[in-house]
N, C-alpha and C positions, 0 to 999 in steps of 0.2 A: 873307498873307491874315489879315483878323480873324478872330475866335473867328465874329461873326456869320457872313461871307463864308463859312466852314467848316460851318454851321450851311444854308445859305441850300442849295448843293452838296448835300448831303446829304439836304436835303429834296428838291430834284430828282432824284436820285439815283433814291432810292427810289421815287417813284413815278413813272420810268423804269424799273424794273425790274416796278413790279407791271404798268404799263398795256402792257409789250413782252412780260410772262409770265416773264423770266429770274431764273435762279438768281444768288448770286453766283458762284457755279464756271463757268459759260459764260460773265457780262460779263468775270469775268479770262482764261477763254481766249479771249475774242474781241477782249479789249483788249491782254493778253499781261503783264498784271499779276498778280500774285498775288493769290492768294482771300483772306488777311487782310489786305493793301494794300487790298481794294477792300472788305471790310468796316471797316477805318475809316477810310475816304471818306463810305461811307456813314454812318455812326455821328458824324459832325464830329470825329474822334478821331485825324486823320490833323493830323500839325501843319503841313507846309509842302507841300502836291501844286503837284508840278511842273508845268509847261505844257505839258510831254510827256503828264503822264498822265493832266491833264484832257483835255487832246487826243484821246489814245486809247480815253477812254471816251466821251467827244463822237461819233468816226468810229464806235464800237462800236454805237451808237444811232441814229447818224444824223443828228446833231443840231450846231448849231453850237457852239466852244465857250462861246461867249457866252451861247449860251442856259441852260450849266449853271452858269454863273455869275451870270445874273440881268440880264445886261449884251442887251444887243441882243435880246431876244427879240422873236420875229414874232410879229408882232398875227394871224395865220391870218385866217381869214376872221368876218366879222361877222355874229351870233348871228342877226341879222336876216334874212342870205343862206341861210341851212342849212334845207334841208326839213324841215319840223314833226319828224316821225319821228325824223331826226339830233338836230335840236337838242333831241327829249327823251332820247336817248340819250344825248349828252354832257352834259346837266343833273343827268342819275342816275350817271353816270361822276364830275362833281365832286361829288355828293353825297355818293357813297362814299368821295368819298377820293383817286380815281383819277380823274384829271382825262385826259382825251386830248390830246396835244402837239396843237398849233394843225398840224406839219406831217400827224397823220393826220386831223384833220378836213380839212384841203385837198385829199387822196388820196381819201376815200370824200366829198366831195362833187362830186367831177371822175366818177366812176366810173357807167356808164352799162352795159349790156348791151341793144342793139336799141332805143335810145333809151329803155332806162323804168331807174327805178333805184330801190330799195328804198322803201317808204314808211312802216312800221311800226316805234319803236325798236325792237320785237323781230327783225325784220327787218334793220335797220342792226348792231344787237349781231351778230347769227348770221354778217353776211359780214366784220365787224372782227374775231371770233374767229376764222372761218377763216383769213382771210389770216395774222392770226398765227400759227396754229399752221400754216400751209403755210410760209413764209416764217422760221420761227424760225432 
């Protein structure tokens, strides 16, 4: 891996960790890496990660490994398709910083309860927070 390619990871990394809410002590026990291993992943300070252990941070997310690599990422759905509401909630999600993996905008734009489904970003924020924090 280059110094970029290291650099690239790292920035996915991290906001994989802010936009799922995790610690590094829960991505290494959910990846089964160790908590300074996976702080310098995070950090680009990690010099050769293996395919194993991008792997296992990949499964620990959910996410393919490609997509922490920069390599194959999913176009998710298009800003176009997303109810006003979502799509000013993921507009303020990348503004901060925290952008939403394209697979949870395909999850809460599929998500329905008796045919109606959230309308307001405050709205779309309040059931993307819960599911995280139910689901962590």
């Amino acid at each position: 891996m280059t110094d970029r390619d290291l650099m690239v990871l790292a920035k996915k990394l991290k906001a994989l960790l802010s936009s799922h809410g995790l610690s590094l002590s829960e991505l290494a026990r959910r990846s089964g890496l160790s908590k300074g291993y996976v702080s310098q992943l995070t950090t680009g300070k990690a010099s050769n990660p293996s395919v194993d252990a991008v792997g296992r941070i990949a499964a620990a997310f959910g996410v393919k490994t490609g997509e922490l690599l920069g390599d194959d990422v999913p176009a998710g759905p298009a800003p176009d398709t997303l109810p006003d509401g979502l799509r000013a909630f993921a507009a303020t999600a990348e503004q901060a910083g925290t952008p939403l993996p394209s697979q949870d905008l395909q999850m809460l734009q599929g998500i329905s309860y008796r045919g109606r489904h959230p309308t307001t970003e405050e709205e779309w924020r309040f059931l993307y927070d819960t599911i995280r924090l139910v689901l962590r």
